[in-house]
C-alpha positions in Angstrom: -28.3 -10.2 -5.7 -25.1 -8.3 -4.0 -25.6 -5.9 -1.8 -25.6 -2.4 -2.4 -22.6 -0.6 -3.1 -20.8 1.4 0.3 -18.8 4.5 1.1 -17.3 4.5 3.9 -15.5 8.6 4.5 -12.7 8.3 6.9 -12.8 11.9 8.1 -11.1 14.4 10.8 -8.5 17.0 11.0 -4.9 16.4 9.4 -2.5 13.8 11.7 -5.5 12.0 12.7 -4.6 8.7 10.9 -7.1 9.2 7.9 -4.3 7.6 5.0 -3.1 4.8 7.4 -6.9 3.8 8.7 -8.0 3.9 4.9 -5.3 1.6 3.8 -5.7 -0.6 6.0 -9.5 -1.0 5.8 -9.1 -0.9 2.3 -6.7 -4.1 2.3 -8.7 -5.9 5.1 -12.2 -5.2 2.8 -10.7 -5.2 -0.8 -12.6 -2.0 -1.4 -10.8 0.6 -3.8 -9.9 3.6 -1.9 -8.7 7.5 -2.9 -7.2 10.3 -0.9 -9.5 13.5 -1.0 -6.3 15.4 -1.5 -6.1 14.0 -4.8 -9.1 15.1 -5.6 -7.5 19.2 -4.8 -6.8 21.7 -7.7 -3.7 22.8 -8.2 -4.6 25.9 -6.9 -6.3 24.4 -4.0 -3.0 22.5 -2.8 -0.6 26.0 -3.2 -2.9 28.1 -1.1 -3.2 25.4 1.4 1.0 24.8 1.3 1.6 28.5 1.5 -0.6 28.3 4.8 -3.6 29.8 4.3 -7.1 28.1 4.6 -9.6 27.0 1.8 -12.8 28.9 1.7 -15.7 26.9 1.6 -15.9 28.2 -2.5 -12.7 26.5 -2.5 -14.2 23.5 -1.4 -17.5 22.9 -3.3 -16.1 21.4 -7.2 -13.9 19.3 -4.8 -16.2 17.7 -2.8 -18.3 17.6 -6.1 -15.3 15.7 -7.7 -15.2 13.5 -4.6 -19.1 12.5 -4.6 -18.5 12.0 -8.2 -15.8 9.4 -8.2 -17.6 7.7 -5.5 -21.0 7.8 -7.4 -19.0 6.1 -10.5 -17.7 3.4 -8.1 -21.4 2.4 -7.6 -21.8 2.7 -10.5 -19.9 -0.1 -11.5 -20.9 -2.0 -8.6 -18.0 -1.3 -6.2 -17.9 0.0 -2.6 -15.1 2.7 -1.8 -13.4 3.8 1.0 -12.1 7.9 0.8 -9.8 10.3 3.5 -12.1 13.1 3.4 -11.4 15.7 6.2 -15.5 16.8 5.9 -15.0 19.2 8.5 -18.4 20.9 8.0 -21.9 19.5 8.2 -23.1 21.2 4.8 -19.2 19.5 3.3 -20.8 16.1 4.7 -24.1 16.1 3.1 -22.3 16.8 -0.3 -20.4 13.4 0.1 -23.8 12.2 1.9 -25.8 12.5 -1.5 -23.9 9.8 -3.3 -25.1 6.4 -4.5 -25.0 3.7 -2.3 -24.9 3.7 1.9 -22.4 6.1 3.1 -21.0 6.0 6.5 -18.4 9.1 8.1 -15.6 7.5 10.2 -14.2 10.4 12.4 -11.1 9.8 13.6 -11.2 12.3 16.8 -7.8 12.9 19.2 -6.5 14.9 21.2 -4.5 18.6 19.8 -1.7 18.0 21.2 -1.7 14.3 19.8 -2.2 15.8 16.8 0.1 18.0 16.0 2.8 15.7 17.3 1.9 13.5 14.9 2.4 16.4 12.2 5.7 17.3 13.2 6.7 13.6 12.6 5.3 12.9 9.1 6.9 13.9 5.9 5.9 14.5 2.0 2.4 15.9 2.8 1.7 20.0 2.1 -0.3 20.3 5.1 1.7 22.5 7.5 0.9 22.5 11.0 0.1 25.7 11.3 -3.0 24.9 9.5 -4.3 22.3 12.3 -5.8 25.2 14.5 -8.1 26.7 11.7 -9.3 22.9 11.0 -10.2 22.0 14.7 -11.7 25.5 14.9 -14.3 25.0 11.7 -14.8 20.9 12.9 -18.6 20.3 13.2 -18.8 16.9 15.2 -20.9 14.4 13.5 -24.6 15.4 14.3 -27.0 12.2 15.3 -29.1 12.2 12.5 -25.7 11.4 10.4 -24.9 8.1 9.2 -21.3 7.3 11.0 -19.5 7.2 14.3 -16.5 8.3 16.2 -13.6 6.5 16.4 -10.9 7.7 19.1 -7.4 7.9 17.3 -5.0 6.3 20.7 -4.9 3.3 19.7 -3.0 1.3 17.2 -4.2 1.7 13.7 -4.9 -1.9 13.6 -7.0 -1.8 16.5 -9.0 1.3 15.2 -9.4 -0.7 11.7 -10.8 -3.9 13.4 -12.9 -1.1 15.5 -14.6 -0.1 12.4 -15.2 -3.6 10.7 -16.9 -5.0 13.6 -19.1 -1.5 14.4 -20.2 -1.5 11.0 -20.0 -5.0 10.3 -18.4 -4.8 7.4 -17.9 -7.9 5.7 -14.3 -9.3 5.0 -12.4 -10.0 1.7 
């Protein structure tokens, strides 16, 4: 019998490395992966690129979308790995309430580190002016959640390899 499918939600404020941790995980544990971002309505992704915040209305069929997609991977027998910033406890236990064993990754730094990191990277509708509202409304991962903190200054590799043997997540 295989084991049960798992989710792991690599999670934190923009420029904290969720796309570049996710890919590689994803290619060390060849587990399908999605960017939450994709998930975003069209409306979703101008407000946010015109600078002003989602409410957490804006937020629900999202996450909803997200816990679906990740309830079909189970589904069909497959573990996943999604960027997810699940800044919020109450966004959390949406994702928490799919099929399978999820675990939240947060990838925590430094603000400074991260919006230096922002003013570097291109082709993503984020702007930085967005970063404080996101560390603001960040609820660190409470104890009785299933996941741990990962510190972001490091090399991505190093962070990966972090989270493989934490976990114990089996190879490809």
């Amino acid at each position: 019998m295989s084991p049960a499918p798992q989710h792991l939600v690599i999670m934190g404020v923009s420029g904290s490395g969720k796309t570049t941790i996710s890919t590689l995980l994803s290619e060390h544990l060849g587990w399908i992966a999605a960017e939450a971002d994709e998930f975003h309505s069209e409306a979703n992704i101008a407000k946010m690129a015109s600078g002003v915040p989602l409410t957490d209305e804006d937020r629900w069929p999202w996450l909803e979308s997200i816990r679906g997609w990740m309830d079909t991977q189970a589904d069909n027998g497959r573990s996943t790995i999604v960027t997810c910033s699940a800044l919020k406890r109450v966004y959390r236990d949406v994702l928490a309430s799919a099929s399978g064993q999820l675990h939240f990754i947060h990838l925590n730094g430094d603000a400074e580190v991260l919006r230096e990191r922002m003013k570097t990277r291109s082709g993503h509708f984020m702007p930085a002016s967005l970063l404080p509202s996101q560390i603001n409304t960040l609820e660190p991962l409470a104890e009785d959640e299933p996941g741990i903190v990962i510190d972001i200054l490091r090399s991505p590799a190093e962070i990966a390899a972090d989270i493989v043997n934490r976990l114990d997540l089996p190879a490809n």
